[in-house]
C-alpha positions in Angstrom: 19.4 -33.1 68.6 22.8 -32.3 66.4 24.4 -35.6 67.7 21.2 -37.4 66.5 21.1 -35.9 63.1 25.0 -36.8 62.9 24.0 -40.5 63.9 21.7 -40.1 61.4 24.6 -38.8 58.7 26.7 -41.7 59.5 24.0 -44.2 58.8 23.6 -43.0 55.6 27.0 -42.4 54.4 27.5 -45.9 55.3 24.7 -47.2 53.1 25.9 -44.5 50.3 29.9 -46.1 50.5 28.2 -49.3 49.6 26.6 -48.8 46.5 29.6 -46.3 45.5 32.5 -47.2 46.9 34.6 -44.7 45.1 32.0 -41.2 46.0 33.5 -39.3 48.7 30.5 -37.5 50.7 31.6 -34.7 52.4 29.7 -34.3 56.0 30.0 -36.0 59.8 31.3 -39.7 60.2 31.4 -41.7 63.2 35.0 -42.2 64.5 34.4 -44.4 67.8 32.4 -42.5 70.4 33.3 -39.3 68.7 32.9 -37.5 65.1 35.3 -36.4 62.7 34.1 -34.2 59.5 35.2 -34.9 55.9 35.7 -31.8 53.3 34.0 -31.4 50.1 37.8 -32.5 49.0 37.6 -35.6 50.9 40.2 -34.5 53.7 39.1 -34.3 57.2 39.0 -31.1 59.0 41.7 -31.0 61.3 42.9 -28.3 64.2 40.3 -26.0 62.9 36.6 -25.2 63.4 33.8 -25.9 60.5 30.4 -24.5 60.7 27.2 -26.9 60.2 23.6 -24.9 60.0 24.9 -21.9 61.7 26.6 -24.0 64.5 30.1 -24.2 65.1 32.1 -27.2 66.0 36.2 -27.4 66.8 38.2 -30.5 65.3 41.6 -31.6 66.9 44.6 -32.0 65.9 43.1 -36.1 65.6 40.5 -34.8 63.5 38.3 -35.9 66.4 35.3 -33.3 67.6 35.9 -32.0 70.7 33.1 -32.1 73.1 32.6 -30.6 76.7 36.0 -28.7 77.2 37.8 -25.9 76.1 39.5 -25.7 72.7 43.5 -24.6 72.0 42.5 -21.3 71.0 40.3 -20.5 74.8 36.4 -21.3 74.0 34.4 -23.6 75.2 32.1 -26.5 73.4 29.6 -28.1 75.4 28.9 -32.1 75.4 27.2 -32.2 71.8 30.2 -30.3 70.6 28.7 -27.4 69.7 30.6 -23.5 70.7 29.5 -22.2 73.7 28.6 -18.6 72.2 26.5 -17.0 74.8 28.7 -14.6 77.0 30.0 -15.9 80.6 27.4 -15.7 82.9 28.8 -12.6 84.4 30.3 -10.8 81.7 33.4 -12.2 80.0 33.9 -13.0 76.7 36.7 -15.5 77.3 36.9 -19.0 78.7 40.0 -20.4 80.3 40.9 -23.8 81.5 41.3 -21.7 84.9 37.5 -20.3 85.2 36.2 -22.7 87.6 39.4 -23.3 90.0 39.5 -22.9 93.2 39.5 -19.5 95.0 38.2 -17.3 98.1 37.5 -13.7 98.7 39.0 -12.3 101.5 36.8 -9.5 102.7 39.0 -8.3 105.4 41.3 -7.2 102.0 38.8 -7.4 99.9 41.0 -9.7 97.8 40.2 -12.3 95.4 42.9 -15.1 96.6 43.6 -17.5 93.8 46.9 -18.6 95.3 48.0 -17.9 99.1 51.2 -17.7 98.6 51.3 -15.3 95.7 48.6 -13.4 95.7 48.4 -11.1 99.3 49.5 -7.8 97.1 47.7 -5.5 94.5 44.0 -6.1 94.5 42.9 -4.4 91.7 45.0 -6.8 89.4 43.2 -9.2 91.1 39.7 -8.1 90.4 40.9 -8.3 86.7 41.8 -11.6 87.1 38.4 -12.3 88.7 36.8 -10.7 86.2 38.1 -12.6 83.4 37.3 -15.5 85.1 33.8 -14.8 85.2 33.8 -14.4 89.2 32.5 -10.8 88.9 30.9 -8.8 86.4 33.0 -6.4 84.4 31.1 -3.6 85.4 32.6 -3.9 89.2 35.7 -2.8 87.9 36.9 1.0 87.7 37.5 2.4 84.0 41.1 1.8 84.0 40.5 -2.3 85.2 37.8 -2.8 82.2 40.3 -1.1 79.5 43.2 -3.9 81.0 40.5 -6.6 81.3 39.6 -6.2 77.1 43.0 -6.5 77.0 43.9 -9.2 78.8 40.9 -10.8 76.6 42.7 -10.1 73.7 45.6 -12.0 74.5 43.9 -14.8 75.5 42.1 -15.1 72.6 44.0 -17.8 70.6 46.1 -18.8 73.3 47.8 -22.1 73.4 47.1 -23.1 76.8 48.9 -26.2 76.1 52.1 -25.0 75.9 54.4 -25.6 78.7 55.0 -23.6 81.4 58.4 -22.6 80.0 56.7 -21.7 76.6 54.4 -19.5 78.6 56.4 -17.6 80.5 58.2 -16.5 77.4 55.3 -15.7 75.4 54.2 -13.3 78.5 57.5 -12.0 78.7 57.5 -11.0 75.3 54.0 -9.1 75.1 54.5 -7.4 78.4 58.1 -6.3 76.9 55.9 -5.3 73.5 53.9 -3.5 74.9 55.9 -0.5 77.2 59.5 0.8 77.6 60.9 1.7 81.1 60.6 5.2 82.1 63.9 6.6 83.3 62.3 9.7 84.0 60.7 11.6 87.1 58.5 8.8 89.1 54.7 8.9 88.9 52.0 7.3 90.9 50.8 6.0 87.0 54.1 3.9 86.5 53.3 1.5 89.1 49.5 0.5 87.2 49.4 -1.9 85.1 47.1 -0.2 82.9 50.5 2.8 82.2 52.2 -0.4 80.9 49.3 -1.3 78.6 48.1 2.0 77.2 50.5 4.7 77.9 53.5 2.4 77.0 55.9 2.9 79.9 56.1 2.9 83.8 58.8 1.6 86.3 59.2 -1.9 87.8 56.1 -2.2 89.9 54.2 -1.6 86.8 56.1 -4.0 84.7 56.0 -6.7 87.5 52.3 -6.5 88.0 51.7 -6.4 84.3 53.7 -9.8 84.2 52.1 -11.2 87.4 48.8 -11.1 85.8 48.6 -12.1 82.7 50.9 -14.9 83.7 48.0 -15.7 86.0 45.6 -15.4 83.6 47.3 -18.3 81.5 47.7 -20.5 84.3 51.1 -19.6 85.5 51.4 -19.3 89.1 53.3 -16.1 89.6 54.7 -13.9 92.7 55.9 -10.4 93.3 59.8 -9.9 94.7 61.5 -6.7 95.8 64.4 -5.5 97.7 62.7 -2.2 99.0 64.7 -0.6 95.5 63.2 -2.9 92.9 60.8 -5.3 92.2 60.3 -8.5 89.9 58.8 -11.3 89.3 59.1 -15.3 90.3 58.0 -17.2 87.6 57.0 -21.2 88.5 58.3 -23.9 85.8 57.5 -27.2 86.5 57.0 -26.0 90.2 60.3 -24.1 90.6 60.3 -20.4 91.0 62.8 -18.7 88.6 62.8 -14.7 89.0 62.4 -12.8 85.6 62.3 -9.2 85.1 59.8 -7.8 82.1 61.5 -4.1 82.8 65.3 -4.7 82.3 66.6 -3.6 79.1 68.5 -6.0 76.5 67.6 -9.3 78.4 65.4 -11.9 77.1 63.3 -14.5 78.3 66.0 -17.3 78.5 68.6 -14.9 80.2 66.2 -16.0 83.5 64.6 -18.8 82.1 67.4 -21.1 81.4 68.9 -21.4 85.1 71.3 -23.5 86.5 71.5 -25.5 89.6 74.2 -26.9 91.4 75.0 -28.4 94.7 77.7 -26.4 97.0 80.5 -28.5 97.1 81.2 -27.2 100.5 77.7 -28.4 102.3 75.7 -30.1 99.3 73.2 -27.0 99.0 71.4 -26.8 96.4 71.9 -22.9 94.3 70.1 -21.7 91.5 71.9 -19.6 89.1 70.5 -17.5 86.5 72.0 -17.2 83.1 73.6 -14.0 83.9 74.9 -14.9 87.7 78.7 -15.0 87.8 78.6 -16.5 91.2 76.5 -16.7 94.5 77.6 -16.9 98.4 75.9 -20.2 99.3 73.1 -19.4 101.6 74.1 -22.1 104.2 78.1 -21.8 104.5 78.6 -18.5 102.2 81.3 -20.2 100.6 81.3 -18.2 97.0 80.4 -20.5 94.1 80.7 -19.3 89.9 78.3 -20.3 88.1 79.5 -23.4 85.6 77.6 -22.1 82.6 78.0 -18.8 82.8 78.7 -16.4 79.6 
């Protein structure tokens, strides 16, 4: 019905322009097989939602309506446009680009797999994940998971899910470093939950890695755990390459594991990744020891 009574709108502006040329009519206008929406000012609305009748309706960067997908900032419009305002079927308030991908339950682990060769560790995070994909309902999930499920919500609200994978890494890294401090204190079972990094504001690496893990998940990141029996991390996939960064080290930044370098062993031609802070690295084929050319 609203893309008939927009059809409509257009066939009257168009009869309005010719008898006065010079009135701008503020309202829908066809623009191919989409609409745009021109302001009381004349403008046309432009990355930014307008309301019509109690409706809402996003316009693109193009000015163009967007129809059956999901806007920049996470919600979805249906074909005529219009917001999709009714709450996920099972419970979530937040649509992804990510909600209807492929997955599988294991019920051996009783894990929600979204990637095999991540995702075999932690299945509560998991259930979060599942939960903010509309998978399960809310409610399946212990107190602590629904308090770091609203939060994961919140910062997907806005999101900019077009940003690349580089940009997203660093925006995680940043809110999971906003968020908690590392506690150099006496160990706890708490400082391995994500929900100590969230809401009590510290924990250890576990808890910092998981924390990253999954809300890098939850923006479409794929993500892994790493540990060395004394710490663990996180790899990070740019473009398809794993790069290891670590949300609970003190004084780095994103780029310091971001911005890697990789060069070829001039020994046997293998390939070794540097990070910004490696020196230098045995090569893992013929151990010769190689610096690192951009190293500072």
């Amino acid at each position: 019905m609203k893309i008939r009574a927009r059809e409509l709108v257009g066939i009257m502006t168009a009869v309005l322009i010719v008898t006065s040329p010079l009135t701008a009519y503020a309202g829908w206008e066809a623009s191919g097989s989409s609409y745009q929406y021109r302001q009381e000012d004349g403008s046309y609305a432009v990355s930014q939602w307008i309301e019509e009748e109690g409706i809402f309706y996003y316009l693109d960067r193009n000015g163009q309506m967007a129809a059956n997908t999901t806007t920049p900032d996470g919600y979805l419009v249906a074909a005529d446009g219009s917001w999709v305002t009714e709450r996920q079927a099972l419970g979530g308030y937040v649509r992804t680009p990510y909600d209807n991908q492929p997955y599988f339950y294991d019920p051996d682990w009783q894990y929600y797999i979204f990637d095999e060769t991540t995702d075999y560790a932690w299945v509560t995070d998991n259930h979060v994940l599942a939960a903010v994909r509309g998978i399960i309902p809310v409610t399946e999930l212990t107190e602590k998971g629904q308090a770091v499920y609203e939060e994961v919500c919140k910062f997907l609200t806005g999101f900019d899910y077009s940003a690349s994978d580089y940009d997203k890494a660093t925006v995680v890294f940043n809110k999971v470093r906003s968020y908690a401090a590392y506690n150099w204190g006496d160990y706890t079972q708490e400082d391995d939950e994500v929900y100590s990094i969230l809401f009590r504001g510290t924990g250890k690496c576990v808890g910092f890695a998981r924390t990253y893990k999954l809300f890098a998940n939850a923006v479409g990141l794929k993500c892994g755990l790493r540990e060395n029996g004394a710490h663990m991390w996180n790899a990070v996939f740019i473009d398809g390459e794993a790069r290891s960064i670590d949300t609970s080290g003190t004084g780095s930044t994103s780029e310091s594991f971001l911005d890697i370098t990789a060069v070829e062993c001039p020994e046997c031609d293998t390939r070794i990744v540097f990070g910004k802070r490696d020196k230098a690295r045995s090569c893992p084929n013929c151990q010769a020891l190689i610096e690192n050319p951009n190293f500072s």
